[in-house]
C-alpha positions as CSV (number, residue, x, y, z in Angstrom):
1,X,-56.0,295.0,157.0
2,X,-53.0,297.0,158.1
3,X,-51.3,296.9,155.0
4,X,-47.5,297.5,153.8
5,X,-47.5,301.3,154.6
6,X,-47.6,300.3,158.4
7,X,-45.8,297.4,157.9
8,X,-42.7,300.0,156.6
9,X,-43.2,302.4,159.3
10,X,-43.0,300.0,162.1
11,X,-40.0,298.4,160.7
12,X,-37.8,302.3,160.3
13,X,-39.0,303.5,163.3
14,X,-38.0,300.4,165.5
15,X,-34.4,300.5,163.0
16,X,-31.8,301.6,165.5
17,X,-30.3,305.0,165.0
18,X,-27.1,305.9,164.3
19,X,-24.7,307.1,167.2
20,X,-23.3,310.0,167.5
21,X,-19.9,311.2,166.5
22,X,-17.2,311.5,168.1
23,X,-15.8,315.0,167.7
24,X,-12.2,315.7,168.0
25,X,-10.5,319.4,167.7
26,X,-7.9,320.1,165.6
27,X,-5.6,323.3,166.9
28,X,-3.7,324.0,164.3
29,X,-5.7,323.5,161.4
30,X,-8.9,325.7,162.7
31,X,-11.4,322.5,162.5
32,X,-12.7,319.8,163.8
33,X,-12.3,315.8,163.0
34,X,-15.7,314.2,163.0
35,X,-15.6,310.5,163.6
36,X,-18.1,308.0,162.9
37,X,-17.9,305.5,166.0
38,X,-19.5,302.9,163.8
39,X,-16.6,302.3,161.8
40,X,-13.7,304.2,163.3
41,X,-13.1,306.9,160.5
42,X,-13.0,310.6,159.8
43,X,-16.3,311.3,158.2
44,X,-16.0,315.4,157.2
45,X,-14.2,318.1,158.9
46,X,-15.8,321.4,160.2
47,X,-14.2,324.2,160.1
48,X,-13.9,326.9,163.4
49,X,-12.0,329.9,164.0
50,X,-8.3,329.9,164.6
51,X,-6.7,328.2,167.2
52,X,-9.7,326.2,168.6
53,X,-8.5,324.6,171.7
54,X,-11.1,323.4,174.2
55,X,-14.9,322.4,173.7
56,X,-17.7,322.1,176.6
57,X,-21.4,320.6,176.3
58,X,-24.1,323.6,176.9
59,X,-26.0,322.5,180.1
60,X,-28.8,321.0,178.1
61,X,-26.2,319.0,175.6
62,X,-28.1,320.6,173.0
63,X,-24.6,322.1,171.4
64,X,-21.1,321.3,171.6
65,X,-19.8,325.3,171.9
66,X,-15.9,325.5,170.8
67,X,-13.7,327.4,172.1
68,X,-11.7,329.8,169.3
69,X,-8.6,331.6,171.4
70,X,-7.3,333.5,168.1
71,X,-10.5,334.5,166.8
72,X,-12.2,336.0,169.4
73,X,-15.2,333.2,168.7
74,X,-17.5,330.1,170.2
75,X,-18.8,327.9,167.0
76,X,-21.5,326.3,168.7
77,X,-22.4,322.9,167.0
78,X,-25.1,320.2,167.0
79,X,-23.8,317.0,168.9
80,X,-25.9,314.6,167.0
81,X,-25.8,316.0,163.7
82,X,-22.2,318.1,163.3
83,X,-24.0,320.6,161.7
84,X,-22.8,324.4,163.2
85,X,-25.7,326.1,164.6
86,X,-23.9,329.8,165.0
87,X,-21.0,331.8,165.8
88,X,-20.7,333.9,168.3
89,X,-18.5,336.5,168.1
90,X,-16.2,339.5,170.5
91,X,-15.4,336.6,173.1
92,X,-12.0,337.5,173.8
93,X,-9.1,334.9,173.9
94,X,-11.4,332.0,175.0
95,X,-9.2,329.3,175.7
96,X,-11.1,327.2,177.8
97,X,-14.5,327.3,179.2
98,X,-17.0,325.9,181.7
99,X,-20.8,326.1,182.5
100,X,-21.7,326.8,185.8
101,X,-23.7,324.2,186.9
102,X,-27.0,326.2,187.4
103,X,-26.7,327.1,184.4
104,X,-26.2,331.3,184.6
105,X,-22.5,331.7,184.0
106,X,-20.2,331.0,181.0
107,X,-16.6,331.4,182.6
108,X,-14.0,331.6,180.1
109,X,-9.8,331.6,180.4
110,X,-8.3,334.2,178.4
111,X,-4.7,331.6,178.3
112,X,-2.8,335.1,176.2
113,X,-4.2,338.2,178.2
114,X,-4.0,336.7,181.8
115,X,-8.2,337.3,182.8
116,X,-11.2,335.1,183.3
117,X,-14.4,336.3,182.0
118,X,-17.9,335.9,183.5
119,X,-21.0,335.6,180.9
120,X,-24.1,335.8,181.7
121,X,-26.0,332.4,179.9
122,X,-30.0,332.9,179.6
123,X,-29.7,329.4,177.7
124,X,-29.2,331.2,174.2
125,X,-27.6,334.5,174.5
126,X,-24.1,335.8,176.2
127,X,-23.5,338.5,178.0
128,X,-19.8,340.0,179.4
129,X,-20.5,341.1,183.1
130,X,-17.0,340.7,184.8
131,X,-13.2,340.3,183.2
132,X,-11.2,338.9,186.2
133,X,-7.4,339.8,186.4
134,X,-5.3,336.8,187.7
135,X,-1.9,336.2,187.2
136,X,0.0,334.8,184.1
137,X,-1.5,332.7,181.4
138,X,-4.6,331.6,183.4
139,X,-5.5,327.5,181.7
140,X,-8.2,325.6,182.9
141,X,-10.8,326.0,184.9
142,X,-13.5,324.1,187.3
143,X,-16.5,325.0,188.9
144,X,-17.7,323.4,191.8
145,X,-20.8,321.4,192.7
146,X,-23.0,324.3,194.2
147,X,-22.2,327.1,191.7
148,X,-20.2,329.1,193.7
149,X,-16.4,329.4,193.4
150,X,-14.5,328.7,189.6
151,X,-11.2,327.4,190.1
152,X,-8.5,328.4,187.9
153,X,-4.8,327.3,187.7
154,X,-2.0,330.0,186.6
155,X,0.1,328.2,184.1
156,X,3.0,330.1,184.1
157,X,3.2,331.5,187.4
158,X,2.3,327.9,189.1
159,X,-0.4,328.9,191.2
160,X,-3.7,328.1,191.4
161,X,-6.7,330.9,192.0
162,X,-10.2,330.4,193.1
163,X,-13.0,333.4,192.4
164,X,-16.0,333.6,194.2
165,X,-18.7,333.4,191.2
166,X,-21.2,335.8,193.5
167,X,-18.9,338.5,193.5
168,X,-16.6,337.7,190.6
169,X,-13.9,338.7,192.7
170,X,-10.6,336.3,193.6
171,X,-10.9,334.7,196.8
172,X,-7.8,333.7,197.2
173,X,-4.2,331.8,195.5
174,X,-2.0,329.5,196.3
175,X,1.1,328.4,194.9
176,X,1.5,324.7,192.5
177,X,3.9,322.6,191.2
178,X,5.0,323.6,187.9
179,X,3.4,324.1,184.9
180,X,-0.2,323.5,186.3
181,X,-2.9,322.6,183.7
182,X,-6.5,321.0,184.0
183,X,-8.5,320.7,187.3
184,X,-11.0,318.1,188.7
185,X,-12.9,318.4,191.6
186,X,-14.3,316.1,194.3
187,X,-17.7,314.8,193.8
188,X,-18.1,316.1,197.6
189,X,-16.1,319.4,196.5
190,X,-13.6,319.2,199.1
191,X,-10.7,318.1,196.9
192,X,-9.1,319.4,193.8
193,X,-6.7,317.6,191.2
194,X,-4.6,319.2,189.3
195,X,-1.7,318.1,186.7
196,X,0.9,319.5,187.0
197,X,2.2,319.4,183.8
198,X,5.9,320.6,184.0
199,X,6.4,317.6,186.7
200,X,5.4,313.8,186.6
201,X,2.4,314.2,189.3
202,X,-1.4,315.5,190.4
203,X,-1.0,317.4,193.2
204,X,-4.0,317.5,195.8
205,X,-5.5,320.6,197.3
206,X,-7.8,320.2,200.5
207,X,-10.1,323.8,199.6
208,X,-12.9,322.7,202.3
209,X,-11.8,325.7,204.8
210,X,-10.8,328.9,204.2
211,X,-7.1,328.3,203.8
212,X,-6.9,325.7,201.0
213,X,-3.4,323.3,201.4
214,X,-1.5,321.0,199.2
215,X,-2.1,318.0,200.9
216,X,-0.5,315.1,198.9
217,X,1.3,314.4,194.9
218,X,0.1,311.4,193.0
219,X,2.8,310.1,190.9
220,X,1.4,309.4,187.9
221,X,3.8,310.2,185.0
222,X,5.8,312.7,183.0
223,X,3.4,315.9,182.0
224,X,0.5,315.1,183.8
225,X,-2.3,317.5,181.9
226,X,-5.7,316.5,181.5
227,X,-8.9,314.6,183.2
228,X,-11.9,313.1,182.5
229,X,-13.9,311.2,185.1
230,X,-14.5,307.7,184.9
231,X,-18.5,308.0,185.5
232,X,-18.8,306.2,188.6
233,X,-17.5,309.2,190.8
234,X,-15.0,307.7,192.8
235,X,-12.3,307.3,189.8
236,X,-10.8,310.3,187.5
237,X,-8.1,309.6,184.5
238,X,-5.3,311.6,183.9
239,X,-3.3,311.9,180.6
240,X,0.3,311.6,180.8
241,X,1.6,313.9,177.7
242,X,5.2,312.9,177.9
243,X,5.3,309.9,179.7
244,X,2.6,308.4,176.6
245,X,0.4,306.8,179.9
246,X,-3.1,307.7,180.7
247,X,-3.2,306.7,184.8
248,X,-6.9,305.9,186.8
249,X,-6.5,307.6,190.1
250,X,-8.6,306.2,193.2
251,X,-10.1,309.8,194.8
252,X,-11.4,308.5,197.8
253,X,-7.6,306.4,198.1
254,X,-5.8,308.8,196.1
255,X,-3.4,306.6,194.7
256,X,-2.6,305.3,190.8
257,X,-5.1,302.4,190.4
258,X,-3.9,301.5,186.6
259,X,-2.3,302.7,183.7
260,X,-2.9,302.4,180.0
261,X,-0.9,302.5,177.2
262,X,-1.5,305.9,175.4
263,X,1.4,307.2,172.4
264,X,2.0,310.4,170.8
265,X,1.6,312.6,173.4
266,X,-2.3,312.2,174.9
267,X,-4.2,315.0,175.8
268,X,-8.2,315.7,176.5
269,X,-10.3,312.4,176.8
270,X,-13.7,311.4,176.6
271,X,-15.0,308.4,178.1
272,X,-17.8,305.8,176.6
273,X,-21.4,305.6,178.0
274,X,-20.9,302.5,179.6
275,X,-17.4,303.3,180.7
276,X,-15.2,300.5,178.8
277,X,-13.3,302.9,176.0
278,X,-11.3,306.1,176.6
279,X,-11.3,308.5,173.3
280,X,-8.3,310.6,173.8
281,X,-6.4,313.0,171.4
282,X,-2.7,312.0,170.7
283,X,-1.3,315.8,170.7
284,X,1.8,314.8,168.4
285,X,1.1,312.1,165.9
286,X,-1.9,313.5,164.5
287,X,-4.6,310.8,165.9
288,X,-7.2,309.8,167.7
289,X,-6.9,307.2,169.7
290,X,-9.8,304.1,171.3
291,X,-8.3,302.7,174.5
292,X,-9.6,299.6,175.8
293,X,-9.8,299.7,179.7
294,X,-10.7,296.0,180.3
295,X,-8.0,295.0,177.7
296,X,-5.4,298.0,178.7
297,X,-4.4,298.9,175.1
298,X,-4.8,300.6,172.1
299,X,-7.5,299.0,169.8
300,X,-8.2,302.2,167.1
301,X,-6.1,304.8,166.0
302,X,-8.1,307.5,163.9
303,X,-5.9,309.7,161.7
304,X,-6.8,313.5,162.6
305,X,-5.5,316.7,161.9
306,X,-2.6,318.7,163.5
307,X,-2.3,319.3,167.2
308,X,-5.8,317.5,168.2
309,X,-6.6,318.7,171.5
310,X,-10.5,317.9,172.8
311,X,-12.4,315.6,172.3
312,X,-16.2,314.7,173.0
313,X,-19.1,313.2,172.4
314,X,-22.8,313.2,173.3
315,X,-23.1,309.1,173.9
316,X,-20.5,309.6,177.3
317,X,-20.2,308.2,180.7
318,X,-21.3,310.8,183.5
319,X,-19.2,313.3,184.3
């Protein structure tokens, strides 16, 4: 006979676990909102260095690393647990960041002091091998496919800069719309998105040859800023800061294939493992908010801290 010992042990170890939270950065209060997707609510708050602004999954998903522009920091943190697992510190004005996919290179924005900075990754430690001089208040960055060029637009000189990641030397620039913020690439790497934040469109770069053109501008709405792919790789959202819109844009089309409803300024996004429910950070009222894309509107809002910013989350659709 078996027993109740096995009985119990069957029974906890087929229980379902819990999922994980949903993390959402706070940039002017130097912490993070953790949410509990189970019931919608703000669980505890971690606390970063100042000005946190963007966060990026290590390669093996292991820790959420956040970005600290004003303290010269990366907090790296555990995505199931939301426990911090170390700071690293003497990373200079990290703004925003991105893992090359082969998993070598940190690249980091300096958004302040106008560089991009190359660290070498051996999956634990970080080393500074290049700083990059671009032009003014470099903002977010993209690496493509193969590991071989980081894309970076120029915020306040409207131009957008690609560096070879071999030579960590700049390839070449070309002049944006205004205000240029986030970046998404192709899935075959031959287009880029970008928002162009100081206008009410995504502007579309062919960078397949050696002379990369401005081929076409989505209108999506007023301060286009921020993506997140849908997971299927054909569709990418966009966040619409002033026009209070999140927009699904057709790649392969390129043209506006929905809209959702999105208030208080949305920002960075996440997207749900199976695709349905966009997290995204409402910049000026302090929330978080659950969109429902079969529905088109807003079914949770999640009371956060001040100028939330990203937002992720290890249970996510592909990227």
């Amino acid at each position: 006979m078996l027993g109740w010992a096995f009985f119990a042990a069957t029974v906890i170890s087929a229980a379902p676990s819990s999922p994980p939270p949903v993390f959402v950065l706070n940039s002017l209060e130097a912490d993070i909102s953790v949410i509990d997707p189970a019931t919608w609510t703000e669980t505890s708050r971690i606390p970063t260095g100042k000005e946190p602004h963007h966060m990026y999954l290590t390669p093996d998903e292991k820790s959420l690393v956040v970005a600290n522009a004003l303290a010269d920091t990366l907090t790296f943190i555990d995505p199931k647990t939301a426990q911090v697992q170390r700071t690293v510190r003497g990373i200079v004005d990290p703004y925003h960041l991105r893992f090359t996919p082969d998993m070598k290179w940190l690249i980091t924005a300096a958004n302040r002091l106008n560089h991009v900075d190359f660290y070498r990754w051996d999956g634990k430690d970080l080393t500074l091998v290049q700083r990059v001089a671009t032009a003014k208040t470099p903002s977010h960055l993209w690496v493509d496919s193969q590991s071989r060029t980081v894309y970076s637009t120029m915020q306040d000189s409207d131009e957008l800069v690609a560096i070879d990641i071999a030579t960590q030397k700049i390839k070449w620039r070309i002049k944006t719309g205004a205000m240029p913020a986030d970046i998404y690439g192709s899935p075959d790497d031959k287009f880029l998105f970008i928002g162009l934040t100081g206008s009410d469109s995504v502007e579309v770069f062919d960078v397949s040859e050696n002379t990369p053109r401005s081929v076409q501008r989505i209108k999506t709405g007023s301060g286009a800023h921020a993506f997140r792919g849908a997971g299927d790789k054909r569709h990418v959202y966009v966040s619409n800061r002033v026009a209070n819109t999140i927009s699904k844009i057709d790649m392969v089309k390129r043209q506006v294939v929905d809209t959702y409803p999105a208030p208080g300024g949305p920002d960075c996004m996440d997207v749900s493992a199976d695709g349905r429910w966009i997290y995204v950070s409402a910049r000026w009222a302090r929330k978080m908010l659950v969109i429902d894309t079969v529905e088109r509107k807003v079914v949770q809002k999640i009371n956060v801290g001040k100028s939330p910013h990203g937002v992720w989350t290890l249970q996510h659709a592909p990227r």
